[in-house]
C-alpha positions as CSV (number, residue, x, y, z in Angstrom):
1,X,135.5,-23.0,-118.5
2,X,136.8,-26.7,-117.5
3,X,133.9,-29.2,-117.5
4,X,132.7,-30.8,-114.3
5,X,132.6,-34.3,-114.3
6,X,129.0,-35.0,-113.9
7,X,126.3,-32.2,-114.3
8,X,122.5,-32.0,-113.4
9,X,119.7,-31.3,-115.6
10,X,116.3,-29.5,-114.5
11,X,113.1,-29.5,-116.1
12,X,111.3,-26.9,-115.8
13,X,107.9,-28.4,-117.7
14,X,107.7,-31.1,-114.6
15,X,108.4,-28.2,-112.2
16,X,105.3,-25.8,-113.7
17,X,103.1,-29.2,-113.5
18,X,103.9,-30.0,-109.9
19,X,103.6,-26.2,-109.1
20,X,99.6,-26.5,-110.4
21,X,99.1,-29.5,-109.0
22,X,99.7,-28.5,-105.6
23,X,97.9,-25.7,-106.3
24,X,95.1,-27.2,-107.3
25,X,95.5,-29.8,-103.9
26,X,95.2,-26.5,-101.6
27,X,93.1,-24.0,-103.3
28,X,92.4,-21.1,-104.4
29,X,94.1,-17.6,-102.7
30,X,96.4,-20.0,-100.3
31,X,100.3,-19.2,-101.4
32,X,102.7,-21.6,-101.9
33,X,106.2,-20.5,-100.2
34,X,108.8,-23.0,-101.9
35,X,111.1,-24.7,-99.4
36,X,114.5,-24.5,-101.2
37,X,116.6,-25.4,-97.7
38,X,119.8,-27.8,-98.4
39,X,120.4,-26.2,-101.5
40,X,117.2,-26.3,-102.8
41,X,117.0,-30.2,-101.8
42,X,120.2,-30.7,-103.9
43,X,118.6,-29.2,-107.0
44,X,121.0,-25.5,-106.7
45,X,119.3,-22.6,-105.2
46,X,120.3,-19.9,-108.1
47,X,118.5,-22.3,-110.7
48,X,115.4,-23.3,-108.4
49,X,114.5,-20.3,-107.7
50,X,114.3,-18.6,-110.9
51,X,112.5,-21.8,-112.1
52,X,110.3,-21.6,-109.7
53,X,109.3,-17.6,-110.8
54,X,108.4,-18.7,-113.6
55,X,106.1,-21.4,-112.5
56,X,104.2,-18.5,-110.3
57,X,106.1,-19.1,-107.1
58,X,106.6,-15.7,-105.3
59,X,108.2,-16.9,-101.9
60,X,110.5,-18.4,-100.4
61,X,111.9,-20.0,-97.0
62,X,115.5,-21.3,-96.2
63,X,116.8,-23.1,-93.4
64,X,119.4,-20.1,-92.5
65,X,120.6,-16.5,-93.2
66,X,123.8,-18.3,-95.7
67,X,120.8,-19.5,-98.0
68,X,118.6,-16.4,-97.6
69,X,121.5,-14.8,-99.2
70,X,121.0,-16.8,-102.2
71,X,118.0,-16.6,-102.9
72,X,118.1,-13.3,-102.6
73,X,121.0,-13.3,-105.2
74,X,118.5,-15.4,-107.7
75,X,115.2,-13.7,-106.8
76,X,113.4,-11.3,-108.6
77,X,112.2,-7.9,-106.8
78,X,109.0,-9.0,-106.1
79,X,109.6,-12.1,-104.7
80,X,109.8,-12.6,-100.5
81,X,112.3,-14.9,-98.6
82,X,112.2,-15.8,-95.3
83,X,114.6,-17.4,-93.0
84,X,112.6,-20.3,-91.3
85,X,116.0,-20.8,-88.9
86,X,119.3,-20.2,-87.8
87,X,120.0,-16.3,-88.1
88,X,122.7,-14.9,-86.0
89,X,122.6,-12.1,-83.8
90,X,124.5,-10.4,-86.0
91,X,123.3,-10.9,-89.0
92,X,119.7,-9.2,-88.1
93,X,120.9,-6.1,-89.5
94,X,121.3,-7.8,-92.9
95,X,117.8,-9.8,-92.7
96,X,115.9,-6.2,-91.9
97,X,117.6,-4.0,-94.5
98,X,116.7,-6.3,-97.3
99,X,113.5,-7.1,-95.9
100,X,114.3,-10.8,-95.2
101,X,111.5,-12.3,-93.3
102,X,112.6,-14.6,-90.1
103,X,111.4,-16.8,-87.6
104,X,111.3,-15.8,-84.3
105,X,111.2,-19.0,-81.7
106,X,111.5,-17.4,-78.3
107,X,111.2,-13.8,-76.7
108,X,114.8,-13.0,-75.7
109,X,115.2,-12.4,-79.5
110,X,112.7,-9.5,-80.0
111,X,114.2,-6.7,-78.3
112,X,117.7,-7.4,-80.3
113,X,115.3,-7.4,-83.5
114,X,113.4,-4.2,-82.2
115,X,117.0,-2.5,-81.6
116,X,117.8,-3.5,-85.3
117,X,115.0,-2.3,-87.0
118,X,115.7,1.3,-84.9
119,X,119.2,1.6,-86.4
120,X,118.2,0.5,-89.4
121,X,115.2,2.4,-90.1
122,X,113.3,-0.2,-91.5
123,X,110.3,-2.3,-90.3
124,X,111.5,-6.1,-89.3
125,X,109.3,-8.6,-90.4
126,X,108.6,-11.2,-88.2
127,X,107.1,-14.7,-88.0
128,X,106.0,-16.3,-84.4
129,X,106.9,-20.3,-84.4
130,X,105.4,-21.6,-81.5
131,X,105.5,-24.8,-80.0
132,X,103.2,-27.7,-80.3
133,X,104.6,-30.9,-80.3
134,X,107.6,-31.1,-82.0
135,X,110.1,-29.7,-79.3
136,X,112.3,-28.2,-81.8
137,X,112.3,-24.4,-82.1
138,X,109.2,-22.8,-81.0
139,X,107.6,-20.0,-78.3
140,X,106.6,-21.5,-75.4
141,X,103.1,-21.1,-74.3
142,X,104.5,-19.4,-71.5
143,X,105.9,-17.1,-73.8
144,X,103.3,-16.0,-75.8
145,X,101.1,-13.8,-74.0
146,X,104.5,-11.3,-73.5
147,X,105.5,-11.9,-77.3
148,X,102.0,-10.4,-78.3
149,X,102.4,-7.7,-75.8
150,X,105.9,-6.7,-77.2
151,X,104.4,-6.6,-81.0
152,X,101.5,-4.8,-80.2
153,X,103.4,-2.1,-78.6
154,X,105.8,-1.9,-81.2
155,X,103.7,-2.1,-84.3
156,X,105.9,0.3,-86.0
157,X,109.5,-1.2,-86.0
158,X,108.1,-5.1,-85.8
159,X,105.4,-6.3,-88.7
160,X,104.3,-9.5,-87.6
161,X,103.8,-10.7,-90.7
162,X,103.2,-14.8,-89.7
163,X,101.8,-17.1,-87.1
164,X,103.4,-20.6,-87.3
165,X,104.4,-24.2,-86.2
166,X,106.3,-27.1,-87.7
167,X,104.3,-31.1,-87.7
168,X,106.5,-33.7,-86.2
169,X,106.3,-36.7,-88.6
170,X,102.6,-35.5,-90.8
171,X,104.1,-37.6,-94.0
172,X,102.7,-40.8,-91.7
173,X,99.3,-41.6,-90.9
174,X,100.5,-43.4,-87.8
175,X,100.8,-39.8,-86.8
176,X,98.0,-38.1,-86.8
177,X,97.0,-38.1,-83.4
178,X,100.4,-36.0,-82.8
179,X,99.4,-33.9,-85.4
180,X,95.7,-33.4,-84.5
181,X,97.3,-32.8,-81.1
182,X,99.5,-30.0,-83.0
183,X,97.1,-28.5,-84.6
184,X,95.1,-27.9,-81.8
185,X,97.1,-26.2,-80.0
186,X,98.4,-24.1,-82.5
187,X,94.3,-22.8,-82.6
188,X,94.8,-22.2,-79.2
189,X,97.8,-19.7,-79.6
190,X,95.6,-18.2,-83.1
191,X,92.7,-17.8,-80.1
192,X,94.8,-15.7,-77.6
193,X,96.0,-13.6,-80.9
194,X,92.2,-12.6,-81.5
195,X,92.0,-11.9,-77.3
196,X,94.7,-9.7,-77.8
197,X,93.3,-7.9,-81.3
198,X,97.1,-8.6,-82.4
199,X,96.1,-11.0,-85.7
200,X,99.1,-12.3,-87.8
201,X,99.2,-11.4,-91.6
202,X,99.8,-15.2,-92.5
203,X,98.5,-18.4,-90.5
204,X,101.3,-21.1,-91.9
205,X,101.6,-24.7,-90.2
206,X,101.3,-27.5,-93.5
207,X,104.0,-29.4,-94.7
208,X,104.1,-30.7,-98.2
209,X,102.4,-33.8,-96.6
210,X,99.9,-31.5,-94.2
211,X,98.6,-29.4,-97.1
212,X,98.3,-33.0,-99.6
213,X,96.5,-35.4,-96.3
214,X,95.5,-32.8,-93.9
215,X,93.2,-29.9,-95.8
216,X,92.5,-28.6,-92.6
217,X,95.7,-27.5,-91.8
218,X,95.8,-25.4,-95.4
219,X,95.3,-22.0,-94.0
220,X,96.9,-18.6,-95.8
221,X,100.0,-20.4,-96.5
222,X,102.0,-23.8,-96.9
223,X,105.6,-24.5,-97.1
224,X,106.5,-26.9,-99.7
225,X,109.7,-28.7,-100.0
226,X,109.6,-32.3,-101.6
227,X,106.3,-32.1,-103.5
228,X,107.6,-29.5,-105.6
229,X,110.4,-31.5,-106.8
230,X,108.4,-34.3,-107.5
231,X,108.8,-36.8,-104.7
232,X,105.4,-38.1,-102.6
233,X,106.1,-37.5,-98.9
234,X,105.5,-40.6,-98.1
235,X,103.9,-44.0,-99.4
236,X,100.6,-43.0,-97.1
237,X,100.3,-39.5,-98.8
238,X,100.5,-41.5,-102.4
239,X,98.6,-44.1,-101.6
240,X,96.0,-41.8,-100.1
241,X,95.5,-39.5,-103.7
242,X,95.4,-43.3,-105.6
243,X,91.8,-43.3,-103.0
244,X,91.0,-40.0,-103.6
245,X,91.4,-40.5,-107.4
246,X,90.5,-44.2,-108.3
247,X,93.5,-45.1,-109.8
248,X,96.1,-47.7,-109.6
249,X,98.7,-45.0,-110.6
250,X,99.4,-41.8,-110.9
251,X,102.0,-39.7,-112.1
252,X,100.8,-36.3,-110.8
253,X,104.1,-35.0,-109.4
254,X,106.7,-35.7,-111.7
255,X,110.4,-35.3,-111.2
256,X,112.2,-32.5,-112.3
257,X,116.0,-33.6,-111.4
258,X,118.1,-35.7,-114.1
259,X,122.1,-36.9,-112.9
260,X,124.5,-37.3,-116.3
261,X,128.0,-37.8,-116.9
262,X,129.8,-39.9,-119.5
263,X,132.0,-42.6,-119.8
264,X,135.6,-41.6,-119.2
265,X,137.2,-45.1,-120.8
266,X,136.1,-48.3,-121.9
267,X,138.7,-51.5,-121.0
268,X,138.8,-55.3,-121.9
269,X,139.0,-57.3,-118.8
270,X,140.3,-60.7,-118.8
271,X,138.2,-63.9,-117.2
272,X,139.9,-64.0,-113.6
273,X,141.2,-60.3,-113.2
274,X,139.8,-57.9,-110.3
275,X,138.3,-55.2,-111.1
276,X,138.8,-51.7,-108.6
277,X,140.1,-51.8,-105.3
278,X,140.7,-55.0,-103.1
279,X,138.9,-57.5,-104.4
280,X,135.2,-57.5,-104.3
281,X,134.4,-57.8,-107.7
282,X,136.3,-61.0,-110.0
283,X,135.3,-61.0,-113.5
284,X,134.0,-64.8,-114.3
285,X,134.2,-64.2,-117.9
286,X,135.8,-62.1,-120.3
287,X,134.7,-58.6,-119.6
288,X,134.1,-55.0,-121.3
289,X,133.7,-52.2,-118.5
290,X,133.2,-48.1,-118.9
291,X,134.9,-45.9,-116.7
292,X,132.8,-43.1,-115.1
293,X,134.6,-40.2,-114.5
294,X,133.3,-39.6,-110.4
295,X,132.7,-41.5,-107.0
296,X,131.5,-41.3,-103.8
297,X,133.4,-37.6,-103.5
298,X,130.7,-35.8,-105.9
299,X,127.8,-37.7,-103.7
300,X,127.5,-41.0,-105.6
301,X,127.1,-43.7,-102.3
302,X,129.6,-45.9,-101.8
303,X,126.9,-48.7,-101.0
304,X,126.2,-48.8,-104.6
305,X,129.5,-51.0,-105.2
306,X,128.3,-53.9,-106.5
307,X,125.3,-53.8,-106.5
308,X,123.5,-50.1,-108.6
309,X,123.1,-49.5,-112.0
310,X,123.2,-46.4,-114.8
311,X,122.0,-45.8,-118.0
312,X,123.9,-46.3,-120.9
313,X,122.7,-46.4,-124.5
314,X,119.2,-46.7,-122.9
315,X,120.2,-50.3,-120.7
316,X,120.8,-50.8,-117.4
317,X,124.2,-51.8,-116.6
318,X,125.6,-52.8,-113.3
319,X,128.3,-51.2,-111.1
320,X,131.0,-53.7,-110.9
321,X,133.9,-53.5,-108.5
322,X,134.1,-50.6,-105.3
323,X,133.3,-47.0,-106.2
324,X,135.8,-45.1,-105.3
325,X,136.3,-41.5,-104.5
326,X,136.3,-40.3,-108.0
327,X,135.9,-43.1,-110.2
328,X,133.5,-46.6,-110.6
329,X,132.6,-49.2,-113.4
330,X,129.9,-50.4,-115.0
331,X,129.6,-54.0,-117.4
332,X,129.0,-52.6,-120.5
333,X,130.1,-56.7,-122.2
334,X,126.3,-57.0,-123.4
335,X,125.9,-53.4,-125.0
336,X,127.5,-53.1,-128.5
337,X,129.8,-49.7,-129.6
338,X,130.1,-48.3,-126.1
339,X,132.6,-45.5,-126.6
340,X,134.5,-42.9,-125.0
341,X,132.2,-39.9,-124.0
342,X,128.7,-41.7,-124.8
343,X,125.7,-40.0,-122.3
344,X,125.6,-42.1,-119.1
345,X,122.7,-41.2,-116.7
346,X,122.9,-41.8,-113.0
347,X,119.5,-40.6,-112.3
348,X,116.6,-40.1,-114.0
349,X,115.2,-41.3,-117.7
350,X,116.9,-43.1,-120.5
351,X,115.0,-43.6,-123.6
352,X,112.0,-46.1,-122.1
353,X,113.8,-46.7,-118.6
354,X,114.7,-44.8,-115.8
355,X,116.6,-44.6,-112.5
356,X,115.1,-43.5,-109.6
357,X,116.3,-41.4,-106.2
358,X,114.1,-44.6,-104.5
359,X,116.7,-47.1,-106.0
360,X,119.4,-45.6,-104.0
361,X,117.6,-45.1,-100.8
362,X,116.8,-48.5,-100.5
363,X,120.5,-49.6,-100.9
364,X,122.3,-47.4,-98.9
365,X,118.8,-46.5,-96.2
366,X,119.3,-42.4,-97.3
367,X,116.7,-40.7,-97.5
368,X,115.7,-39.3,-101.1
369,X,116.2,-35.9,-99.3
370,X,119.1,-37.3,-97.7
371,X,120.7,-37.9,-100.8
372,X,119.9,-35.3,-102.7
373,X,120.8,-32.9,-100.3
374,X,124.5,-34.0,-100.0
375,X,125.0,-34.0,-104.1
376,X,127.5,-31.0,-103.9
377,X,126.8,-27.6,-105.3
378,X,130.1,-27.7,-107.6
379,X,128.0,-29.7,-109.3
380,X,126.8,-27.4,-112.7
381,X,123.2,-27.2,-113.0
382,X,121.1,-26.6,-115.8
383,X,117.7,-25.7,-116.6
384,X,115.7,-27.2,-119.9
385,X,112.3,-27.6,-120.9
């Protein structure tokens, strides 16, 4: 097989620690459902998941039915998946015979799903989102009393196997009023569930930044997407543990996610020459820049020109000139040997220095998620200690 220009390392020894660490945050008995929407926030599904076995991690929640069926692909047996939102009418079917687990965010959909698990012969298994604040997907209050009705009559074909909400903004203590507000009202909806003697099997509503600020809101599950992979939900959530614990610093979650490729040519540029496209980048001196073999086409930002840095040799070296779709260069003129096919990083940890998703963010205002997300899945993935 070809090599890929680029390719992403995972570690699995920073994954197992940020796996016990949360752990740890939300207690004993309370399971962890790992969050591997967006391709498993850029890291690859097929790798996470099997990663995330190993670190003890037996569920697991997607955004859709297409990345269900990947995890369900990478998963072991005993492992659950649920589908926490779109799933076609059509694709029901699919989600009941291999027991996928899916939200269910208003009552028009339960009949279709009762009619599914009929022809199929299986038991669908169902989790109630309701709403509470965020006006996104949820059953309305008005809703509810008929949903509970509908399950308890049809116990049989429909398990209802989770009670749950989604925080609007909990990562930011300017917040928690809205989330208090939340959280109250989903106790409500629990309240008419123990009217009605129709009890879910899992009570789920915290975030990675709900089960890390909010401990009440840890109840028989949480759904955890960034923590996992490393990245505090927020300055208030880190700051917050530095109280907790009396530091200055802390390294609790650490990342697992390394970016490498290698340099594709090294050139000799003359004092006065351009370097790229158009002319944003004039070398004043005499100039030695390596070629890196990628661009903004395999998710390195554009904004970067000029102005971002990778690893070589253990240094930082700038990005000189506009990166392109498939190509960009660094100034390698103080580094010494710099040769074709030496280890360039783009993310992650050098010898004593390292390059952070934060550097980027605060360049081109992404998101870490943001751009992590949109690193494509061609990219080849691997897993090491």
């Amino acid at each position: 097989m070809v090599r890929h220009s680029s390719r992403i390392e995972l570690s699995q020894s920073s994954l197992t620690n940020n796996i016990n660490f949360i752990k740890k945050k939300v207690g004993e008995g309370v399971k962890i459902s790992s969050v591997v929407k967006a391709n498993a926030y850029g890291h690859g599904i097929r790798e996470f998941v099997k990663m995330a076995e190993k670190a003890g991690v037996s569920h697991f929640a997607t955004a859709s039915a297409f990345e269900a069926e990947e995890v369900l692909a990478a998963k072991s047996s005993s492992s659950d998946a649920m589908i926490m939102g779109i799933l076609y009418d059509e694709d029901i079917d699919w989600a009941v015979e291999n027991g996928i687990e899916f939200y269910v965010f208003n009552y028009a959909r339960l009949p279709i799903v009762l009619e599914s698990a009929k022809r199929i012969g299986k038991q669908a298994k169902v989790h109630i989102e309701v709403e509470t604040g965020a006006n996104r997907t949820g059953m309305t209050k008005g809703e509810f009393p008929s949903t509970l009705s509908f399950l308890k009559k049809h116990t049989q074909e429909i398990a209802f196997k989770g009670l749950c909400t989604h925080f609007g903004g909990a990562e930011n203590f300017s917040n928690q009023f809205k989330i208090n507000m939340q959280h109250e009202r989903y106790k409500n909806f629990l309240k008419q569930c123990k009217q009605k003697n129709m009890m879910p099997e899992i009570r789920h509503i915290a975030c990675s930044a709900a089960a890390l600020a909010y401990k009440d809101t840890v109840y028989d599950m949480v759904r955890i997407g960034v923590a996992q992979y490393g990245f505090w939900p927020s300055p208030d959530i880190y700051y917050m543990h530095l109280q907790e614990t009396g530091k200055q610093s802390d390294s609790a979650l650490k990342r697992i996610f390394t970016w490498k490729t290698d340099v594709m040519d090294v050139r000799d540029v003359d004092a006065g020459e351009f370097i790229g496209y158009g002319t944003s980048y004039q070398a004043s001196r005499n100039m030695k820049v390596a070629v890196m073999p990628l661009g903004y086409s395999n998710g390195y930002p554009r904004a970067q020109s000029n102005i971002g840095h990778v690893l070589i040799k253990g240094k930082k070296v700038q990005i000189v000139g506009l990166i392109n779709m498939n190509l960009f260069m660094v100034d390698v003129s103080n580094l010494s040997d710099v040769k074709v096919g030496d280890e360039v990083v783009l993310v992650g940890r050098q010898n004593n220095n390292t390059i952070n998703i934060s550097s980027f963010s605060q360049v081109t205002q992404l998101l870490n998620n943001e751009m992590l997300s949109r690193l494509p899945s061609a990219i080849p993935r691997r897993i090491v200690k």
